[in-house]
LOTORVEX-255745 format. One record per residue (C-alpha): z, y, x. Coordinates in steps of 0.5 Angstrom, whole numbers, plus 500, padded with zeros to 3 digits. Example, Ala and Ser with C-alpha at 12.3 -4.5 7.8 and 13.67 -1.06 7.14 Angstrom:
BEGIN
516491525;514498527;
This chain:
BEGIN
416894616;415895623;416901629;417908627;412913631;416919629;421919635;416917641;412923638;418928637;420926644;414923648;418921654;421915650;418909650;417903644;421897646;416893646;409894649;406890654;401894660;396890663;390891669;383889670;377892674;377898673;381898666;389899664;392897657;397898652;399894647;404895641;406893635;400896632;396899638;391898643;390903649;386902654;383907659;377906665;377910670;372910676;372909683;376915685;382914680;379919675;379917667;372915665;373912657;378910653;378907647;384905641;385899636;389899631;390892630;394894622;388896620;382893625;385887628;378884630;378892634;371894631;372901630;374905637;379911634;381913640;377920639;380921632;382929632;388927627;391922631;390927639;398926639;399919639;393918644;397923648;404919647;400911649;397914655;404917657;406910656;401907659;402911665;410910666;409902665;403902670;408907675;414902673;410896676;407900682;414901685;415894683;410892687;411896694;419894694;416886693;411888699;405886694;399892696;397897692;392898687;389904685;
């Protein structure tokens, strides 16, 4: 059946069980269940572009629905994700000593 959206869109401090965030370059990524998130942003830490995938529908990600008006509240919820998952791995880095990254 999969993961109800309900509750993190009711409360959007909670987070899914499973998602999984990644770097590279310029680019951070969440991935779901169902989603993919991904933002880019430029050399002074400023978001740039993103783009979502809803793999349920668009598994191959041909069609970026990211700027989709109907679906502004959930692009919110995976970007707060996003962002507490990459803040979760920065304090990790820094207590293991790793150097930061912007």
């Amino acid at each position: 059946m999969g993961t109800s959206f309900v509750p993190p869109l009711e409360d959007p401090e909670q987070l899914w069980e499973s998602a999984a965030s990644g770097r590279y370059r310029t680019g951070a990524t969440l991935r779901t269940e169902r989603y993919r998130y991904t933002e880019y942003f430029t050399g002074s830490g400023r978001l740039q572009a993103h783009m979502r995938y809803d793999h349920h529908l668009d598994p191959q990600e041909d069609v970026n629905i990211s700027n989709r008006e109907e679906k502004a509240a959930l692009r919110r919820t995976l970007s707060r994700h996003l962002h507490t998952l990459l803040d979760r791995a920065r304090e990790a880095e820094t207590r293991a000593g790793i150097p930061g990254r912007r």
